[in-house]
C-alpha positions in Angstrom: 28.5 1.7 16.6 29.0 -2.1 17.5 28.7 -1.3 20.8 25.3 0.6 20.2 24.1 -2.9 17.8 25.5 -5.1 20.3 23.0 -3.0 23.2 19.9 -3.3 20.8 20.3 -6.9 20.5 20.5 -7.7 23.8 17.5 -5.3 24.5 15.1 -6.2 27.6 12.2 -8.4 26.3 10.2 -6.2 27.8 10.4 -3.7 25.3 8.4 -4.6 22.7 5.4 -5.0 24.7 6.2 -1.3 26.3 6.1 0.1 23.0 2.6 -1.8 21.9 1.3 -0.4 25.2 2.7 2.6 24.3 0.9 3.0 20.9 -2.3 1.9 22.7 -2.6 4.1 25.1 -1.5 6.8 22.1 -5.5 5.0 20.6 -7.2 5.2 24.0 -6.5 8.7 24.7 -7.9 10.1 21.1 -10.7 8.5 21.9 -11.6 9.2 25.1 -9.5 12.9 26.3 -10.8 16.0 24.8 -8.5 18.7 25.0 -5.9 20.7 22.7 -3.7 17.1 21.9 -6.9 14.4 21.1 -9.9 14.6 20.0 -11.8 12.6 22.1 -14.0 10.7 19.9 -13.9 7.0 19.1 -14.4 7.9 15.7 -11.4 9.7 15.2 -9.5 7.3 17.4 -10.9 3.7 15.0 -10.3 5.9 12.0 -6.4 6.0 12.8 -6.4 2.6 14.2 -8.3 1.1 11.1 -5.6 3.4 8.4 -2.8 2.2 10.5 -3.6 -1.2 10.6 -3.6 -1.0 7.0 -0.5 1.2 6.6 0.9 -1.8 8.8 -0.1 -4.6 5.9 1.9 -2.3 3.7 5.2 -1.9 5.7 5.0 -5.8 6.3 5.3 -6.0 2.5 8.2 -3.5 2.0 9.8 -5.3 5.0 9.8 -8.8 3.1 11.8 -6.9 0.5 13.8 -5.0 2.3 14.1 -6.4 5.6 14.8 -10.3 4.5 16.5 -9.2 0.9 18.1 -6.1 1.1 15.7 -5.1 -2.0 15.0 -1.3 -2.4 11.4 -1.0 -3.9 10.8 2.6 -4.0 7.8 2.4 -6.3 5.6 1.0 -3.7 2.5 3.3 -4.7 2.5 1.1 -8.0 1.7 -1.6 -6.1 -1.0 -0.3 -3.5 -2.5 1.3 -6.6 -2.7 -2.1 -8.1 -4.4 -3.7 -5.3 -7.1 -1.2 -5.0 -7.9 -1.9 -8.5 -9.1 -5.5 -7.9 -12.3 -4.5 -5.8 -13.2 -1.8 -8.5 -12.8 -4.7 -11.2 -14.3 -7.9 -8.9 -16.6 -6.3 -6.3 -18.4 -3.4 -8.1 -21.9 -3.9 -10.4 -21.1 -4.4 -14.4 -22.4 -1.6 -16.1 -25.0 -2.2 -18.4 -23.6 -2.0 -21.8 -20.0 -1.6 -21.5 -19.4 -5.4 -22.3 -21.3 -5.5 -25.3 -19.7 -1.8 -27.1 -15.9 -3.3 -26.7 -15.5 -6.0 -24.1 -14.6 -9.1 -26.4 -12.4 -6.8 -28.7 -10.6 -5.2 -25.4 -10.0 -9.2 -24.5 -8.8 -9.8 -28.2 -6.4 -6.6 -27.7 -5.4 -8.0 -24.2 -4.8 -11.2 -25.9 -2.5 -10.3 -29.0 -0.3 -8.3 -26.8 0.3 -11.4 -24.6 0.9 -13.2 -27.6 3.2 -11.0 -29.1 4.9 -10.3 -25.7 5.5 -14.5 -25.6 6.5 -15.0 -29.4 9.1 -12.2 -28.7 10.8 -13.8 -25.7 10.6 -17.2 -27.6 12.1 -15.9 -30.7 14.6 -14.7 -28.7 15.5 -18.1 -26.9 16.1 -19.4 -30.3 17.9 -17.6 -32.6 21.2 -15.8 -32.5 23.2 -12.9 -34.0 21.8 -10.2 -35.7 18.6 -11.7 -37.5 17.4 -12.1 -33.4 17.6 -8.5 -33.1 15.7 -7.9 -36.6 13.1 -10.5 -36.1 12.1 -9.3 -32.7 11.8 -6.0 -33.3 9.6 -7.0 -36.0 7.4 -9.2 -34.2 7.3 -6.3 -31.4 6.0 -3.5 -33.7 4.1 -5.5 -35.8 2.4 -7.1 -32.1 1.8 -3.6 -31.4 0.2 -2.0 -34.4 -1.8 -5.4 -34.3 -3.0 -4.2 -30.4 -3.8 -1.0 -31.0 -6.0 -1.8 -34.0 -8.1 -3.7 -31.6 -7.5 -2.1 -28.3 -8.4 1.9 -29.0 -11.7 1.1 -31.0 -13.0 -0.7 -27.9 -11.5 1.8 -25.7 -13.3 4.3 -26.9 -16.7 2.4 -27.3 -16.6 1.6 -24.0 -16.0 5.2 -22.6 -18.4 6.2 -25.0 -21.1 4.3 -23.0 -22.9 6.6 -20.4 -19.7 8.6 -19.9 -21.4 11.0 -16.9 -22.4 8.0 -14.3 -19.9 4.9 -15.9 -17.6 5.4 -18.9 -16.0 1.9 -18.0 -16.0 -2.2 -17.8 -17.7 -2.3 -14.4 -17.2 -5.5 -12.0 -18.2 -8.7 -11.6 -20.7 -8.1 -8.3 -18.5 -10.6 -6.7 -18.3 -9.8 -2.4 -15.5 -7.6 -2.0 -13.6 -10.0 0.2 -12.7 -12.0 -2.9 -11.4 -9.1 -4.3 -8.2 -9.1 -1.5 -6.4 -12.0 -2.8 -7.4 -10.9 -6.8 -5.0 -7.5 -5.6 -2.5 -9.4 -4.6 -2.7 -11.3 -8.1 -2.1 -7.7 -9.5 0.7 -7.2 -7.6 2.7 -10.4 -7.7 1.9 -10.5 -12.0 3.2 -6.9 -12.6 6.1 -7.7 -9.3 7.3 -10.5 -11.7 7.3 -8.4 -14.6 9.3 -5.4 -13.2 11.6 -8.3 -11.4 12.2 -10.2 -14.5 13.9 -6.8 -15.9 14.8 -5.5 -12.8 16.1 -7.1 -10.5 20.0 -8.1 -12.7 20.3 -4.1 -11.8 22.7 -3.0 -8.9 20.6 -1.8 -5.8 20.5 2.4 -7.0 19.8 1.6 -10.3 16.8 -1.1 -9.0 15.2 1.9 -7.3 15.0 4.3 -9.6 14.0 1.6 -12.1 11.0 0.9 -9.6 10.5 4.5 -8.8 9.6 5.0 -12.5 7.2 1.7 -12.9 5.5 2.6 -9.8 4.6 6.0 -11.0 3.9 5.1 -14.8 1.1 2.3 -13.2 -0.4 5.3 -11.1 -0.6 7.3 -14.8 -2.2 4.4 -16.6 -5.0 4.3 -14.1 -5.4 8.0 -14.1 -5.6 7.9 -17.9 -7.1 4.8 -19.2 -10.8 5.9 -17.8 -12.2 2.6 -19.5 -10.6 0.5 -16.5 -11.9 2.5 -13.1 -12.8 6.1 -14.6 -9.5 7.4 -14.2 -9.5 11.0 -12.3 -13.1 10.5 -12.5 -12.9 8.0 -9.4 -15.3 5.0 -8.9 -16.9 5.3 -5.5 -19.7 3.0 -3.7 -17.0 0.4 -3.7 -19.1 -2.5 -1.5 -18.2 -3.5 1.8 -18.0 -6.5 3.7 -19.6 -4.7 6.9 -23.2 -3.4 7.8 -23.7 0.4 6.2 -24.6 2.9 9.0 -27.8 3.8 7.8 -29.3 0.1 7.9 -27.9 0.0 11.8 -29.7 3.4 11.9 -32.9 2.0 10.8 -32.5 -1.4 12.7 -34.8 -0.9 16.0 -33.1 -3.6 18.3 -29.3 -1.6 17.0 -31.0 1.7 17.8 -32.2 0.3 21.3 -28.7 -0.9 22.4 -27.2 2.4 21.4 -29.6 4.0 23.8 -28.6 1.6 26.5 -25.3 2.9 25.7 -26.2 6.3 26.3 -25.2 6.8 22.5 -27.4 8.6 19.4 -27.8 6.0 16.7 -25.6 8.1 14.2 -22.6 7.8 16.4 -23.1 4.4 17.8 -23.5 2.9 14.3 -20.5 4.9 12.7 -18.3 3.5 15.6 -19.8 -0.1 15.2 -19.0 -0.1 11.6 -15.4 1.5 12.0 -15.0 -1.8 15.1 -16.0 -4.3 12.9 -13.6 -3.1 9.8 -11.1 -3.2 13.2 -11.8 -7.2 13.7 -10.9 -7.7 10.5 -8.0 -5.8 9.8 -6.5 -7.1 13.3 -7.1 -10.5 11.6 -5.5 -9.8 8.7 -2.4 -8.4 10.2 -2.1 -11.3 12.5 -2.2 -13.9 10.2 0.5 -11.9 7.8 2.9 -11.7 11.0 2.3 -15.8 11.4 3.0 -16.7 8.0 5.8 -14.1 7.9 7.4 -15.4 10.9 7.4 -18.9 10.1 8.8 -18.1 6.9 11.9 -15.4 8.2 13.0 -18.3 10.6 12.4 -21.3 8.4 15.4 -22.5 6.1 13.9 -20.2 3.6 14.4 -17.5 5.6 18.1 -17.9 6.6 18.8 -18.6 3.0 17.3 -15.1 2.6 19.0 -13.5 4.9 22.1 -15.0 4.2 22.0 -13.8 0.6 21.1 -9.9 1.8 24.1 -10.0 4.0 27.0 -11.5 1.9 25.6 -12.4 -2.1 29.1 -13.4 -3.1 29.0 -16.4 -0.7 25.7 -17.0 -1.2 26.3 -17.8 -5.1 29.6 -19.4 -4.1 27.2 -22.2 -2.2 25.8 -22.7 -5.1 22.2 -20.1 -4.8 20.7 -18.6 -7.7 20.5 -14.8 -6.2 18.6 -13.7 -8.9 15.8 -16.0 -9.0 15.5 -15.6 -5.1 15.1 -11.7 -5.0 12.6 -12.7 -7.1 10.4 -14.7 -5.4 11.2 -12.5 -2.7 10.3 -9.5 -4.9 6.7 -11.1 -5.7 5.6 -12.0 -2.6 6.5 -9.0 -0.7 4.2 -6.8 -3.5 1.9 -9.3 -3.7 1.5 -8.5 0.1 1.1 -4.5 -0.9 -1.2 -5.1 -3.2 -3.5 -6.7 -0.1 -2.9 -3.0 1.6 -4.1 -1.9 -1.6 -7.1 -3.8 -1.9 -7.9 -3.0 2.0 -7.6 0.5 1.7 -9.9 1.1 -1.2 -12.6 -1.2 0.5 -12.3 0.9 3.5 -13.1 4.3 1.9 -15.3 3.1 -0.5 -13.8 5.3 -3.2 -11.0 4.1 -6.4 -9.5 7.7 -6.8 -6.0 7.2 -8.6 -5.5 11.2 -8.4 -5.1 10.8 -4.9 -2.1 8.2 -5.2 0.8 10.1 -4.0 4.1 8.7 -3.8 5.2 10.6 -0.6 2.3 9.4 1.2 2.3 5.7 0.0 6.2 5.2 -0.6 8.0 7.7 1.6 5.6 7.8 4.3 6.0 3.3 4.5 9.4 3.4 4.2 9.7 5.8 7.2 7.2 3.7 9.1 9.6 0.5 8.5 13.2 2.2 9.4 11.3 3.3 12.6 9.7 0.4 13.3 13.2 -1.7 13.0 14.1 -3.4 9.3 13.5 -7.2 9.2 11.6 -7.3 12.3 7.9 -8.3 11.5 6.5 -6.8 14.7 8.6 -3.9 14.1 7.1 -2.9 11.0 3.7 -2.6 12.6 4.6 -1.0 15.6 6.3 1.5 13.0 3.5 1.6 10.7 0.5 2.3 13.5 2.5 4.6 15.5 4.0 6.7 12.6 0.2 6.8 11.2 -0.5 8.5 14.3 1.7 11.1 14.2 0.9 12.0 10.7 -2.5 12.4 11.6 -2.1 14.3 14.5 0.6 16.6 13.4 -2.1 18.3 11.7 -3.4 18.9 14.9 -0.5 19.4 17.0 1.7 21.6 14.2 -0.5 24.9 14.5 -1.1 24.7 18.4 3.2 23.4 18.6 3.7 26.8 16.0 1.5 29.0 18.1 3.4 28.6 21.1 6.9 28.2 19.2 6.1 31.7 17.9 4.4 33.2 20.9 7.6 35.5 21.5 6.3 37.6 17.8 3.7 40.3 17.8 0.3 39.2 16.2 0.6 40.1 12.6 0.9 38.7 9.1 4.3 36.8 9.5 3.0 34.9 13.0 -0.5 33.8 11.1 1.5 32.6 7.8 3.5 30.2 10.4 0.9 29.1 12.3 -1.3 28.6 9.1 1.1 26.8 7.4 2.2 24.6 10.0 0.0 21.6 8.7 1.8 21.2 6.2 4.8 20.3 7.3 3.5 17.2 8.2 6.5 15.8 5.8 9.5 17.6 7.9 8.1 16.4 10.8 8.2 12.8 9.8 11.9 13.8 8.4 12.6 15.2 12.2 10.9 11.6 14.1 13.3 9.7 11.4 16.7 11.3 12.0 16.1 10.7 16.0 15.2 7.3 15.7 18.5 6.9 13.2 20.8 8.7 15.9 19.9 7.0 19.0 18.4 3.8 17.4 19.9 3.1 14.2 18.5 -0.5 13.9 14.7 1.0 14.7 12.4 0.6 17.8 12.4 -2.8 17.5 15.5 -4.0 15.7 16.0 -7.7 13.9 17.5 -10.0 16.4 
């Protein structure tokens, strides 16, 4: 084992860059071979890029908490759900008379559960014994009753209004770009929540503490249908790039496209899908920046010194605690951006569709690929493992067809092949026990 760690470290320098190229040319050839393994359209091929550029904000997150901390957040579909809630609630139009039926009494709700939330703690801090126990749990239920008496009457005056086209608060028709940071507001407030509970727990009991929060935030937006509908989904979600049908109908974009040799429809889906590309590219580049001056600044040695030995580290005098969880807030915080991204991208708020395989799993895969603690890693991970999830949807029934050519054609043969999309999640499985056995620290492992 040392001798396979001591070989990674010392790895040619030329092997990031190999890899990038690889995962490139992976990009280049969806869009541009047609055959049985791509798809030759640039549409297809930006769509991947675009998801995995975004998958790659995610990892970058889950590597700040696990790669720098040794933190196991395995509720990281909490906090991507969280984020996509800030363009529904910043970026969307308000909806005409959903304020007025319950908005100030939902604030007033909002507002007594803070308060009773801070006279609680502050109670606490001052007295002692057993009239602290008695006198909290007072104030608590009290707080509560006092919350629901206001909050459920606006709730339901609010869903009340125009339930078939709104049924919610609506936004503030603010430009959706505003709305990125606002997610990462969510994040970090409900990262410093779960931390200030959370994080005085051993590592196993930390992630299924986190499993549980991540999944209960997925069911309040899926049930609290005054917020962003709920299963009902909130879609025409504003963008910050040009809609294809405006290109369509712009005569000097419909004249380049025929220079191009390209039918408007095409040319202005691919446009669009290149210019959500710029920005994503930006994004991620300015996340690796940040996150590499901060993992070799004397922050980040007094990070990674506490994830490798925390007995020493509180021997020199560090407060562990409140360091996995500044740690813990700014690697959600980043999530939540994914979060925000995602939901901009497609348009659509659907909180059914926030599955914990694909948005916790799935990232953690991408990051032990990638190579724990290494920034770059985490993307390469993220954008190549996107790729293969995507395209084993392809590749599974044509890789089962010939795997099972030996059979006769009959009912057991077309199950297998029929089936073989779905096990899109054994594949990953299979591409994450290979990289463990013959590069257990990841493509790209921390130096």
């Amino acid at each position: 084992m040392s001798s396979n760690r001591q070989a990674e470290t010392t790895a040619s320098p030329w092997r990031a860059p190999l890899l990038f190229a690889a995962v490139i040319l992976l990009v280049v050839l969806e869009g541009t071979v047609s055959n049985a393994m791509f798809s030759g359209s640039w549409n297809s091929a930006l769509s991947i890029l675009n998801m995995g550029l975004i998958s790659a904000v995610t990892a970058l997150g889950v590597n700040m908490i696990w790669g720098y901390g040794g933190l196991f957040n395995a509720g990281v579909v909490g906090f991507v759900a969280l984020g996509g809630l800030a363009p529904v609630l910043i970026s969307t139009q308000p909806v005409a008379g959903a304020w007025a039926a319950g908005g100030p009494q939902l604030v007033l709700a909002l507002a007594a559960g803070l308060a009773t939330l801070v006279i609680a703690v502050t109670t606490a801090a001052r007295m002692k014994g057993v009239a602290r126990v008695l006198v909290v749990a007072l104030v608590l239920i009290g707080g509560y009753v006092a919350t629901r008496m206001l909050f459920d009457p606006a709730v339901t005056a609010i869903e009340a209004n125009n339930p078939s086209k709104a049924g919610n608060i609506g936004g503030l028709g603010l430009p959706v770009l505003l709305s990125w940071p606002v997610g990462m507001v969510f994040a970090a407030i409900a990262a410093w929540g779960i931390g200030k509970v959370a994080l005085g727990l051993r590592s196993d009991y930390l992630a299924i503490a986190t499993l549980g929060i991540g999944e209960i935030i997925v069911a309040i937006l899926k049930n609290e249908g005054w917020l962003a509908r709920g299963v009902l989904n909130i879609t025409g979600v504003p963008r910050p790039v040009p809609y294809e049908l405006a290109l369509q109908s712009n005569p000097a974009f419909v004249e380049a496209a025929a220079r191009w040799a390209m039918d408007p429809a095409t040319a202005s889906a691919i446009y669009v899908k290149l210019c959500y590309a710029a920005i994503f590219v930006a994004v991620v580049l300015i996340l690796i920046l940040l996150s590499e001056l901060a993992l070799y600044s004397p922050w980040g040695r007094m990070m990674r010194a506490i994830r490798d030995n925390e007995t020493a580290a509180e021997a020199m005098g560090k407060d562990v605690t409140r360091r996995h969880l500044h740690l813990f807030i700014i690697g959600c915080a980043v999530i939540g951006l994914s979060g925000a991204m995602m939901v901009t991208l497609d348009g659509l708020m659907a909180p059914g569709g926030y599955n914990p395989l694909r948005y916790t799993f799935l990232v953690w895969v991408m990051v032990i690929v990638g190579g724990s603690g290494n920034n770059w890693g985490a993307v390469l991970g993220a954008v190549l493992i996107w790729f293969l999830w995507i395209k084993a949807e392809v590749w599974g029934p044509a890789g089962m067809s010939l795997l099972t050519s030996p059979l006769s054609d009959g009912p057991l043969r077309q199950h297998l092949i029929e089936s073989a999309p779905q096990m899109r999640y054994v594949a990953m499985g299979l591409v994450l026990l290979l990289v463990l056995r013959f590069a257990p620290r990841g493509l790209l492992p921390e130096r």
